[in-house]
MIVO-183111 format. One line per 8 residues: for each residue x, y, z of C-alpha. Coordinates in nm, 4 decimals. Layout:
N
X:Y:Z | ...
This chain:
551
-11.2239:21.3468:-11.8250 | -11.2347:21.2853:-12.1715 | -11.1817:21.5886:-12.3204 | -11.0633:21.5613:-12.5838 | -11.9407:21.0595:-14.2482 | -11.8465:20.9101:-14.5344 | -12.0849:21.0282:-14.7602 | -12.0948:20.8526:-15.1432
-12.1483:21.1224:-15.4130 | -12.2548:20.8607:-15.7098 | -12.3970:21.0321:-16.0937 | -12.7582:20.8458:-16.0498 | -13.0122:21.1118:-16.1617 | -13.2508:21.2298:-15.8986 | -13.5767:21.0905:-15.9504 | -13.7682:21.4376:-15.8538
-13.7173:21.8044:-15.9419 | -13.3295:21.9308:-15.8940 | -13.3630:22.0963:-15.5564 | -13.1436:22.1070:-15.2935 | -13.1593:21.9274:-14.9452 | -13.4261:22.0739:-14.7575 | -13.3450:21.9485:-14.4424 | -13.0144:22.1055:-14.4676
-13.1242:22.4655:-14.5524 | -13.1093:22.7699:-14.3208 | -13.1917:22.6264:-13.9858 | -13.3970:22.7897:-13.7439 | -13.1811:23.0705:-13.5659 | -13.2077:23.3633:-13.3469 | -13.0440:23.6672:-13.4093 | -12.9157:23.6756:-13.0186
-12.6150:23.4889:-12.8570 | -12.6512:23.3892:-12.5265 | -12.2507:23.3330:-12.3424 | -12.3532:23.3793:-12.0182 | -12.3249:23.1320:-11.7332 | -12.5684:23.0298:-11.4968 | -12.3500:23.0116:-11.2364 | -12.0088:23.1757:-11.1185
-11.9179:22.9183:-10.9220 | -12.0217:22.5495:-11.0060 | -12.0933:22.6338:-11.3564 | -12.3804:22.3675:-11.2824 | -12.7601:22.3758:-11.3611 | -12.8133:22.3152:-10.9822 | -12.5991:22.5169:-10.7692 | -12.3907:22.2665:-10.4904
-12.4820:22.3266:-10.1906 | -12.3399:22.2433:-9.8141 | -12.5449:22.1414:-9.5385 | -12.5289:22.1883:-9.2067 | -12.3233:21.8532:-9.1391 | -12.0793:21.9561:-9.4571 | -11.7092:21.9764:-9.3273 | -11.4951:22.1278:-9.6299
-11.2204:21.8819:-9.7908 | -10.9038:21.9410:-9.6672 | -10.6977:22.0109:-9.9585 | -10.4110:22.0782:-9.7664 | -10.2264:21.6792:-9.8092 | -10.2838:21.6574:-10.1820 | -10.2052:22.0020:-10.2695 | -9.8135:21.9763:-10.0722
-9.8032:21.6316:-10.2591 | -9.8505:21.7866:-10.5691 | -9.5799:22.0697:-10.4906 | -9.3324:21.7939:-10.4174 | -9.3718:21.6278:-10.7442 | -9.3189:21.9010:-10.9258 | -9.7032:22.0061:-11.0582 | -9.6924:22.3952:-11.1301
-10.0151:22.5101:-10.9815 | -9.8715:22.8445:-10.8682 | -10.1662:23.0749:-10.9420 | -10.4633:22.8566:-10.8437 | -10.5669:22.6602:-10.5681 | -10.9150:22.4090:-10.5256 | -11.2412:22.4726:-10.3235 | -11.5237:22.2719:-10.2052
-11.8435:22.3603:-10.3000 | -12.0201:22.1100:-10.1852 | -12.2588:21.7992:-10.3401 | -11.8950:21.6088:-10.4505 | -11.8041:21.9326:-10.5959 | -11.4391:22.0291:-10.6451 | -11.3084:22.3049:-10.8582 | -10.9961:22.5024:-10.8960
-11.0073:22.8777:-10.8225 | -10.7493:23.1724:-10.9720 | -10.5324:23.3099:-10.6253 | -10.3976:23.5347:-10.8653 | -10.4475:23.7217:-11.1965 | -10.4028:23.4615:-11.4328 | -10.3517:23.6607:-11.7857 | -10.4967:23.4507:-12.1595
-10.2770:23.2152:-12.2472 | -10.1195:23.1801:-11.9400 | -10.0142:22.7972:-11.7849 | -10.2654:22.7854:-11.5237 | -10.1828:22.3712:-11.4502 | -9.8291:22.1809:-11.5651 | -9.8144:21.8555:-11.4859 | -9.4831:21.6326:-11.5548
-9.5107:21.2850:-11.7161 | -9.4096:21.1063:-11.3786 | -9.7149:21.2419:-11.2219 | -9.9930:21.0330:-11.4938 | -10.1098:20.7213:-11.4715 | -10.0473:20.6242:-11.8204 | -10.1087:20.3161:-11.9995 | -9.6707:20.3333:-12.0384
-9.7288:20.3381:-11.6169 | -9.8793:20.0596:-11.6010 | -9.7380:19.8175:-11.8216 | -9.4160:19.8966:-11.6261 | -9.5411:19.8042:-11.3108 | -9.5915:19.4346:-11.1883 | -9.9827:19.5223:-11.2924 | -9.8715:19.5396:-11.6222
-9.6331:19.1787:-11.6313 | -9.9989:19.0423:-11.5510 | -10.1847:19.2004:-11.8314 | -9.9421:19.1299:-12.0985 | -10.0082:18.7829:-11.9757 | -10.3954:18.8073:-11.9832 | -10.4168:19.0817:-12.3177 | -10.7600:18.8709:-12.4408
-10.9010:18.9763:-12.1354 | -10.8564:19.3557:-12.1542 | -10.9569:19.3376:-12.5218 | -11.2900:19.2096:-12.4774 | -11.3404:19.4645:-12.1488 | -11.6696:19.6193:-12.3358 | -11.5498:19.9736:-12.1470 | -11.2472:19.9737:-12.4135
-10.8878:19.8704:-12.3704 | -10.6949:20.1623:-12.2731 | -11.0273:20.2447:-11.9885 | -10.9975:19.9192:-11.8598 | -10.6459:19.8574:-11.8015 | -10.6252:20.2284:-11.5899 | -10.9479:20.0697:-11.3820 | -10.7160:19.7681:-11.3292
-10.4231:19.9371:-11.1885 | -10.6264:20.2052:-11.0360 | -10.7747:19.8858:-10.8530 | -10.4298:19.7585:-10.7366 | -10.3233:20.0716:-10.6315 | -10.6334:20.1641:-10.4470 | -10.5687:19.8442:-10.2628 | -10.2213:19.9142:-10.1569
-10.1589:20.0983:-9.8239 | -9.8541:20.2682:-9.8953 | -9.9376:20.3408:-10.2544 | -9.7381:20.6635:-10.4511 | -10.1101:20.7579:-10.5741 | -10.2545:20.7209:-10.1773 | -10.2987:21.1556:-10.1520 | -10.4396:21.1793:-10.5090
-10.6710:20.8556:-10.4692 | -10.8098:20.9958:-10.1406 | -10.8817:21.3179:-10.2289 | -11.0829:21.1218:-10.5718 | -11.4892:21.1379:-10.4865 | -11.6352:20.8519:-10.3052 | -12.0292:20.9308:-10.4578 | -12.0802:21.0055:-10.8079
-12.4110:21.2001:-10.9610 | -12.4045:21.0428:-11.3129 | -12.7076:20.8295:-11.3329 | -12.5569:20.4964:-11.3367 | -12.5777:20.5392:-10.9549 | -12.9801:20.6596:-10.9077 | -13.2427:20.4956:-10.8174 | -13.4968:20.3837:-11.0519
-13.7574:20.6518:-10.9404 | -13.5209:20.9296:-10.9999 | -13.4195:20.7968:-11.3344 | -13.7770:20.8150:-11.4606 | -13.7725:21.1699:-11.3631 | -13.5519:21.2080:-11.6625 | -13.8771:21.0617:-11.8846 | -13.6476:20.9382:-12.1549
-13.6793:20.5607:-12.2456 | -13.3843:20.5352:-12.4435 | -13.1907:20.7437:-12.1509 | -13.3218:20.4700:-11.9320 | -13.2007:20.1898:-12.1834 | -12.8799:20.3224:-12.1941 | -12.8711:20.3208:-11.8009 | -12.9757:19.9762:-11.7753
-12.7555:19.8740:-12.0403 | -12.4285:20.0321:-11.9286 | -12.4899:19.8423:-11.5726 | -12.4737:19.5173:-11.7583 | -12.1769:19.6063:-11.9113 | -12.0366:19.6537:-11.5967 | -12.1210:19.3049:-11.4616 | -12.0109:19.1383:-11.7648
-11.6916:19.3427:-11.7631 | -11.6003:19.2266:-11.3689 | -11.7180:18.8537:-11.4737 | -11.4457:18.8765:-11.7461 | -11.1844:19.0177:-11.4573 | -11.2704:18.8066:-11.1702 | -11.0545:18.4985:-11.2615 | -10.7813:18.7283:-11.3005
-10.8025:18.8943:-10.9354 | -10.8819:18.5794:-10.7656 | -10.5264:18.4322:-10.9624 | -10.3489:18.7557:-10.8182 | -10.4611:18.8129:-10.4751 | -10.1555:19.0021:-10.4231 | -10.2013:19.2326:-10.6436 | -10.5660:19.2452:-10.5938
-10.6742:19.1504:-10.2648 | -11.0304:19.0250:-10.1727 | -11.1584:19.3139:-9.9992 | -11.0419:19.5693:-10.2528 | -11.0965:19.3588:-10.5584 | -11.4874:19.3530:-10.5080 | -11.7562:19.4488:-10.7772 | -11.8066:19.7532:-10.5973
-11.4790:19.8807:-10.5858 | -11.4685:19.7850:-10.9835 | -11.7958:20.0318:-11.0382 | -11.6150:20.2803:-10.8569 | -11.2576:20.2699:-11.0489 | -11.4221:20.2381:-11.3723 | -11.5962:20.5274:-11.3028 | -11.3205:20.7589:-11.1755
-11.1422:20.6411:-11.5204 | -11.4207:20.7547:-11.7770 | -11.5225:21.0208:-11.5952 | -11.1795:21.1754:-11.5549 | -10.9088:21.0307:-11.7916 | -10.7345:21.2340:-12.0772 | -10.6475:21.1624:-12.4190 | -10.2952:21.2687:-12.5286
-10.0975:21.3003:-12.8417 | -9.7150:21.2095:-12.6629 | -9.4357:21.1616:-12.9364 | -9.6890:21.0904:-13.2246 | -9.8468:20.8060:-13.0041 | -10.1494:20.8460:-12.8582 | -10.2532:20.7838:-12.5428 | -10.4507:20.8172:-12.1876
-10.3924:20.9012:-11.8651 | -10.5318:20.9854:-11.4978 | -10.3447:21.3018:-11.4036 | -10.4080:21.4690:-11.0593 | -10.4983:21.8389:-11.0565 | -10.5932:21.8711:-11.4445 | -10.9018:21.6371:-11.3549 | -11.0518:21.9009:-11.1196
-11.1306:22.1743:-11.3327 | -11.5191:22.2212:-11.4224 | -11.6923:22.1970:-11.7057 | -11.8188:22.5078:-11.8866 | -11.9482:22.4839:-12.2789 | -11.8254:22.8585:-12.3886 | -11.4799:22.8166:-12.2336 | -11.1604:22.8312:-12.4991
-10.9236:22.7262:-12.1710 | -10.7646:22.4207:-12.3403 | -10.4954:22.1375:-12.2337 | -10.2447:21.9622:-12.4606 | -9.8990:21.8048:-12.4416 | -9.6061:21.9728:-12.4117 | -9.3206:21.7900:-12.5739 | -9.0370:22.0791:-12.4495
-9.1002:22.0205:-12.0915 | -9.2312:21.6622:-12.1028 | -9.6002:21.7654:-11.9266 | -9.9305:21.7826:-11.9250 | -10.0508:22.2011:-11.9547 | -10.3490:22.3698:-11.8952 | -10.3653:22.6960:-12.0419 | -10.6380:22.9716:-11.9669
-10.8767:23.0579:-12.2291 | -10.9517:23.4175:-12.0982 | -10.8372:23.6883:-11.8494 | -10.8837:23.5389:-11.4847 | -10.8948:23.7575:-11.1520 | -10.8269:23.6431:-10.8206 | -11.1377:23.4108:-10.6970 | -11.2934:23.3136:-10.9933
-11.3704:22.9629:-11.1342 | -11.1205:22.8158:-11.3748 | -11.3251:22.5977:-11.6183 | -11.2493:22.3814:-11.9130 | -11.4957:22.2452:-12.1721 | -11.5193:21.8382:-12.1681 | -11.6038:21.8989:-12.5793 | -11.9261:22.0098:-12.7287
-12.1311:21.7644:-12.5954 | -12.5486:21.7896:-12.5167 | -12.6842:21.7272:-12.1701 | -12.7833:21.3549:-12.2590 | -12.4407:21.2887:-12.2971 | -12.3011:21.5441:-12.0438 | -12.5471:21.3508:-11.7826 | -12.5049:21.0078:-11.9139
-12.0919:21.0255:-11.8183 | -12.0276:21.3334:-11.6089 | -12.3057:21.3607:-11.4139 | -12.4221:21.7206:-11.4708 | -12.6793:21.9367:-11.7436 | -12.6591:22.2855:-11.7697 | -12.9643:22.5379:-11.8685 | -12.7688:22.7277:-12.0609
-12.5948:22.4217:-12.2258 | -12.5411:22.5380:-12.6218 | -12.5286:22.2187:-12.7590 | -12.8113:21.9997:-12.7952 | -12.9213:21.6519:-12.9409 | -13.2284:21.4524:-13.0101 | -13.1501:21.1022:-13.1366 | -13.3489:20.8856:-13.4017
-13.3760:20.5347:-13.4341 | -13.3509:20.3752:-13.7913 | -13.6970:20.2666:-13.9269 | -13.7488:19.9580:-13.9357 | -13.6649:19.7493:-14.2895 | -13.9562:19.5758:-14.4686 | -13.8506:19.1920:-14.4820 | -13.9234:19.1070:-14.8579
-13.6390:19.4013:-14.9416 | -13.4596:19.4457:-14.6321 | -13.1046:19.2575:-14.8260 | -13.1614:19.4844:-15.0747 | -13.1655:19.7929:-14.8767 | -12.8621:19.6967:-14.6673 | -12.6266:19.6260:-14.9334 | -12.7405:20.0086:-15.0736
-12.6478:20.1271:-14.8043 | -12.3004:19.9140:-14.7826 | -12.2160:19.9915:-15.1307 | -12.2854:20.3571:-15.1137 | -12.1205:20.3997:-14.7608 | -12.4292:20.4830:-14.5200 | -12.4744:20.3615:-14.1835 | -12.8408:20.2203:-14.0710
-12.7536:20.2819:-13.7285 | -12.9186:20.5817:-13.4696 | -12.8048:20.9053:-13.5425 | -12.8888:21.2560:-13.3857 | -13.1062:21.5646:-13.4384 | -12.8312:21.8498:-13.3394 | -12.9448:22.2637:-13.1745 | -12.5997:22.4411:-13.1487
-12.6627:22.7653:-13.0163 | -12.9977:22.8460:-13.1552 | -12.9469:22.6778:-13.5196 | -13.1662:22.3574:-13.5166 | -13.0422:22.0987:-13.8198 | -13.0631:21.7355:-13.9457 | -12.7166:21.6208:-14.0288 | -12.5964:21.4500:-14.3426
-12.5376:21.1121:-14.1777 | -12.9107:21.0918:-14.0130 | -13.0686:21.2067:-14.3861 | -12.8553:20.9549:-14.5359 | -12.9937:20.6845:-14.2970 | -13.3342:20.7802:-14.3412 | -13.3960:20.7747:-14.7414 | -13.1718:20.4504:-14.7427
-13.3610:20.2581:-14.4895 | -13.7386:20.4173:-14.6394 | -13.6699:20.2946:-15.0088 | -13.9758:20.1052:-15.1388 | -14.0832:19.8919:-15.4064 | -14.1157:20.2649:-15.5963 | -13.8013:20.3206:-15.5655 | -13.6478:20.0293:-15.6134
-13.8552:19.9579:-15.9591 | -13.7008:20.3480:-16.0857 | -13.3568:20.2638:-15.9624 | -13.3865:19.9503:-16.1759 | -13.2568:19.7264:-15.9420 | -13.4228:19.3739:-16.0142 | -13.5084:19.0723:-15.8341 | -13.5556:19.3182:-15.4927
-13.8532:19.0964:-15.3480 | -13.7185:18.8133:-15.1214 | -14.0639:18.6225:-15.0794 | -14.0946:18.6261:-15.4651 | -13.7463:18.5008:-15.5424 | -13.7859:18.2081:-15.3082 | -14.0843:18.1258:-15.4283 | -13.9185:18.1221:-15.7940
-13.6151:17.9642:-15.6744 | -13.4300:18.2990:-15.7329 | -13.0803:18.3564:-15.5348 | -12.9334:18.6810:-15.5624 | -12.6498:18.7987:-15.3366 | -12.6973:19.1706:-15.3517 | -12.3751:19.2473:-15.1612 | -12.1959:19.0632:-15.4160
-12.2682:19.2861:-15.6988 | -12.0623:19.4045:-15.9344 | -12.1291:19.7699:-15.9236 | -11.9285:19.8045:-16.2553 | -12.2162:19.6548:-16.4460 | -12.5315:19.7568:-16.1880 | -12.4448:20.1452:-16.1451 | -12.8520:20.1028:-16.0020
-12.7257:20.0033:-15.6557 | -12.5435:20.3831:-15.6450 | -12.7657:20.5733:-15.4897 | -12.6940:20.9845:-15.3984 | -12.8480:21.0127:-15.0521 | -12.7424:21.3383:-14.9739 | -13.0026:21.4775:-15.2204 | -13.3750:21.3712:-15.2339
-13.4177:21.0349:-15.3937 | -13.7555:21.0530:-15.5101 | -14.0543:21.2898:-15.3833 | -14.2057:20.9904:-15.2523 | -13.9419:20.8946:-15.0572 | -13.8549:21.2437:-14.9476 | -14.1886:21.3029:-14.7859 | -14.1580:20.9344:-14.6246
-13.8602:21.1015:-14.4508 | -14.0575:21.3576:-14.3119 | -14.2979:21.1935:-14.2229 | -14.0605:20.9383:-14.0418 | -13.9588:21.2441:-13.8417 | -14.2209:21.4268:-13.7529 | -14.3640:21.0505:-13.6482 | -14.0401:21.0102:-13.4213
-14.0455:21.3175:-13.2772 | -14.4277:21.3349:-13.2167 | -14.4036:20.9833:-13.0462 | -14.1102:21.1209:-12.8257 | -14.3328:21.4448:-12.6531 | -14.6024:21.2037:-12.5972 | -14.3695:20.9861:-12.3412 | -14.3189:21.2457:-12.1545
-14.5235:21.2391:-11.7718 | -14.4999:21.6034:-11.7116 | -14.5835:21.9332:-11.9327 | -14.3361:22.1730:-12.0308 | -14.5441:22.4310:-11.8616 | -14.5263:22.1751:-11.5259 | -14.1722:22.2251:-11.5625 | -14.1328:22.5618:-11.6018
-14.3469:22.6173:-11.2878 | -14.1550:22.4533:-11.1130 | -13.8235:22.5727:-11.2250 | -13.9659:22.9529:-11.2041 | -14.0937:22.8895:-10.8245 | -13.7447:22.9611:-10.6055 | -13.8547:22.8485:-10.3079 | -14.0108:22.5312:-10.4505
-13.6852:22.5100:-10.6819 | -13.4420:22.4957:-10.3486 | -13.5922:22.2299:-10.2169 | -13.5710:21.9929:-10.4716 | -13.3025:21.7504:-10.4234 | -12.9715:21.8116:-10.6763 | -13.0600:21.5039:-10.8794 | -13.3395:21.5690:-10.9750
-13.2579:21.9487:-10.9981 | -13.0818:21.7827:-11.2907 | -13.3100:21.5507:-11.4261 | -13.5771:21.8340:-11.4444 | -13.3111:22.0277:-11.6008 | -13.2579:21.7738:-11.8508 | -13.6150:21.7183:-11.9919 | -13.6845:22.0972:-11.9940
-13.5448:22.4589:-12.0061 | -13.5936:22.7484:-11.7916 | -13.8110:23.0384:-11.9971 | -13.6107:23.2871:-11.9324 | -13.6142:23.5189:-12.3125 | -13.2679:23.5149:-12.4670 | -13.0558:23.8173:-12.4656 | -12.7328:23.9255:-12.5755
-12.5166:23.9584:-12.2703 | -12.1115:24.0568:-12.2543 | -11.8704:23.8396:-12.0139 | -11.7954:24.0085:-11.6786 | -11.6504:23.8812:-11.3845 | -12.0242:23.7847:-11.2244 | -12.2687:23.7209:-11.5494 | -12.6414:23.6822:-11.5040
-12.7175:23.3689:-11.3182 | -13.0774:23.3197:-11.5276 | -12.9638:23.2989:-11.9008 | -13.2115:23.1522:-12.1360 | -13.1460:22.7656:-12.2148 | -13.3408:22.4920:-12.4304 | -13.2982:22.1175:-12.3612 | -13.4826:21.8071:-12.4700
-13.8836:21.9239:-12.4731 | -13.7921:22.2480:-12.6078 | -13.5556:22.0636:-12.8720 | -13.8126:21.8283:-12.9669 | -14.0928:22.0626:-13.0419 | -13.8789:22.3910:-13.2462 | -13.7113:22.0342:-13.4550 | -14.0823:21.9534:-13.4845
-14.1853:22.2981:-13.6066 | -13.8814:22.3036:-13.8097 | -13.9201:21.9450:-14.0124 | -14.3076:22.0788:-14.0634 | -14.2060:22.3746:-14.2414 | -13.9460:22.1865:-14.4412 | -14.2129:21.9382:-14.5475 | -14.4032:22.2764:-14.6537
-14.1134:22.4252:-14.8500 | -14.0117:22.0658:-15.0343 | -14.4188:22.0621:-15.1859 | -14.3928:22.4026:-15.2953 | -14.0651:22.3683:-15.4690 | -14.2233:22.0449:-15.6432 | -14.5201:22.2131:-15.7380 | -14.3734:22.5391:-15.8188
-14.7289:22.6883:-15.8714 | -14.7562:22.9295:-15.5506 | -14.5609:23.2074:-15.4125 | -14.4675:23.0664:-15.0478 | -14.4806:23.2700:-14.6736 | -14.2053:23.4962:-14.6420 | -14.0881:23.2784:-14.3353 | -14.0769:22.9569:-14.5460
-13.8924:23.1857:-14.7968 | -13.5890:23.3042:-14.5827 | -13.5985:22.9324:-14.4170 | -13.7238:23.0285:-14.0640 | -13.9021:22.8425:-13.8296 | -14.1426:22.9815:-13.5762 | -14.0333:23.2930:-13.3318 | -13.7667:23.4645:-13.2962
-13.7068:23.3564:-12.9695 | -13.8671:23.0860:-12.7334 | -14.1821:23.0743:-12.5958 | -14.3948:22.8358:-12.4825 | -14.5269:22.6127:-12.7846 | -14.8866:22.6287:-12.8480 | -15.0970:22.3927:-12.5467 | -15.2940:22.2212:-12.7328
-15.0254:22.1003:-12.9478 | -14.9567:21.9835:-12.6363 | -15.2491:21.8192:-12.5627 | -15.3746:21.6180:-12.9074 | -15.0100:21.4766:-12.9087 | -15.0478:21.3872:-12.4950 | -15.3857:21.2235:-12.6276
């Protein structure tokens, strides 16, 4: 698992009314916390289940492995839950703070493993290979020996690499029909576009196999058994700070602990006893789920590498594209943005908890890439229209000026540019976000009857259990609720159609607020006043919003 912006403040005078950022006022929030989880055991949005041909992994092999290697895992053992679900389980009280998992150094399969191994003679040989592995270096030389290893009959790693799953639920591995169930273009992109990868990163290694068939045999050394390794590396690997050197690993036992977003049970390097610790977050009794958090991640990406999407997940994301740069200025917009330090790339709407903002980076983005011939005339910045200047035989390198004598090129993006270009960026949003709900096949209230239906709910297959989960929430009220040993399996959650229509609401009454602070000549709603944005807590948005944007 991997657990584990420059911003440009130049002294250009606004061109509008001093005022701060409104998209980065008091965000939408709810005066309830919701820490509950929706379930005790998986700590999934769909509950694993075991059929009636499921025989329960025997743990027994890897676990006496383990204990003769010298892994401390005295107060905690693993279950089966079904689905290609593994977790570990407290035997024992298990008090905060406590090392629940200690694992020594010769028990990871390091990057310092492998380049001590005959694996490693090969890659030192072949390092232009592993650098242009699109995956990333350090991913793709664990995949490699993982590969070798995985190959070898009498391998030390034989217990730890049978025990690893053989079927993954991350959507890499779905069919297309289920992955439009997830009703997310861009998800779908990045689907299709990861597979690529994938082939083009085996292309790049097949020479090298086929040179070192004994250390990479034929029928191990396939492009399935490639997908496979690489995915058992990103899904489970660890980052590590070891001596002031940082590295990552594969290390047996700390990968099997599931992910939960509210858990503080954390994992770090110990340099005293030269191992890898887990150490609980809370107070653990005998039979309950050990989690750990994989980092404050949103179900897109939680889904995209892991494979799973909570309900209750507290973090959430919607991303933005850039918008699009007019040709006859587009050279002068991108060396504003170089010289003042902004990115034009995609960048995310954010929900943590119930507080709904637009980050720095993205408003950055925005006014940079929607400056117009308005703005560019007040900035001062001459010779902006590329048509014009070829037509007058006009060169100007833009990226080559010196900001010394053309302070115009500064621009300060984390405050409102102009009102014109401030209400572009609006716009742009509520445009983007507008455009997103109408992609979507299925209602929110199509999903929420079928999420509130149980018996309907059961029968849906896991996957898309979480691709339903995904694109929608369960509208259950929130409700302030204290940690016990079995919490409420139904807290409320909001994921991506939820997300998309309070960011919506929320831009909307932004948009309101920034005209009335330009006008100054009306007393605004108390809600726009104290900077909330619709209810107090969830319900379902207004139906014929739905409908005009469906039409």
């Amino acid at each position: 698992m991997q657990r584990a912006s420059p911003s440009h403040s130049g002294d250009v005078t606004p061109l509008c009314r001093a005022s701060p950022c409104p998209l980065t006022l008091t965000p939408f929030s709810h005066n309830t916390v919701n820490i509950g989880r929706p379930y005790d055991k998986s700590g999934l949005s769909g509950e694993p289940t075991k059929g009636a041909d499921h025989t329960d992994i025997d743990f027994g092999p890897f676990l006496d492995w383990l204990k003769d290697n010298g892994v401390m895992k005295d107060k905690v053992s693993l279950h089966d839950f079904g689905d290609e679900v593994r977790g570990v389980v407290a035997t024992k009280k298990v008090a905060e703070g406590e090392v629940v998992i200690q694992v020594p150094e010769h028990m990871l399969m390091s990057i310092k493993r492998v380049y001590e191994s005959p694996v490693g003679k090969v890659l030192k040989k072949h390092a232009e290979v592993i650098r242009a592995m699109r995956m990333g270096e350090n991913a793709a030389t664990i995949a490699v020996f993982l590969m070798h290893e995985r190959g070898k009959p009498d391998s030390f790693w034989r217990t730890y690499i049978d025990m690893l799953p053989k079927n993954f639920t991350t959507p890499m591995f779905w069919e297309r029909p289920l992955i439009e169930e997830l009703q997310s273009p861009e998800f779908t992109r990045h689907v299709e576009a990861n597979r690529a990868m994938q082939v083009m990163d085996f292309n790049l290694l097949k020479p090298l196999f086929e040179a070192h068939r004994e250390l990479w045999p034929a029928e191990s050394s396939g492009f399935e058994d490639f997908r496979w390794c690489s995915t058992i590396v990103i899904t489970r690997y660890c980052e590590l700070d070891i001596g002031g050197k940082k590295t990552v690993a594969l290390s047996p036992m700390y990968d099997l602990p599931n992910h939960e977003p509210h858990t503080k049970t954390s994992f770090g390097w110990n340099p005293d006893t030269k191992s890898l610790v887990v150490t609980a977050g809370r107070l653990y009794q005998p039979g309950e789920q050990i989690y750990m958090s994989y980092g404050s991640k949103a179900n897109f990406d939680l889904l995209y590498v892991y494979g799973i999407a909570f309900v209750h997940n507290p973090f959430g994301s919607i991303r933005v594209g850039v918008p699009q740069l007019p040709t006859d200025h587009r050279d002068v917009i991108e060396a504003i943005a170089k010289h003042n330090h902004v990115e034009l790339q995609m960048n995310k709407l954010l929900r943590v908890s119930d507080l709904y903002k637009v980050p720095d980076a993205l408003l950055q983005t925005v006014r940079v890439s929607l400056l117009r011939r308005y703005d560019l005339e007040r900035l001062g910045i001459a010779h902006w229209n590329a048509p014009a200047n070829l037509e007058g035989g006009i060169y100007v390198d833009h990226n080559a000026v010196a900001l010394d004598s053309k302070p115009s090129y500064f621009v300060h993006s984390l405050e409102p540019i102009s009102v014109y270009n401030e209400l572009c960026v609006f716009t742009f949003l509520m445009r983007s976000l507008a455009k997103r709900y109408s992609r979507y096949a299925t209602s929110l209230a199509s999903d929420w009857a079928l999420h509130s239906n149980a018996d309907t709910w059961s029968m849906v297959p896991r996957k898309k259990r979480l691709a339903v989960t995904f694109r929608t929430f369960t509208p259950t009220p929130p409700r302030t609720v204290t940690r016990t040993v079995n919490p409420s399996p139904n807290p409320a959650g909001t994921d991506e159609k939820q997300n998309v229509l309070h960011l919506y609401r929320m831009i909307q009454t932004r948009r309101a607020k920034y005209i009335h602070d330009q006008m100054g000549s009306w007393e605004p709603p108390t809600e726009l006043a104290r900077g909330t944005v619709g209810t107090r807590s969830p319900r379902p948005p207004s139906f014929a919003v739905q409908r005009r944007w469906h039409s």
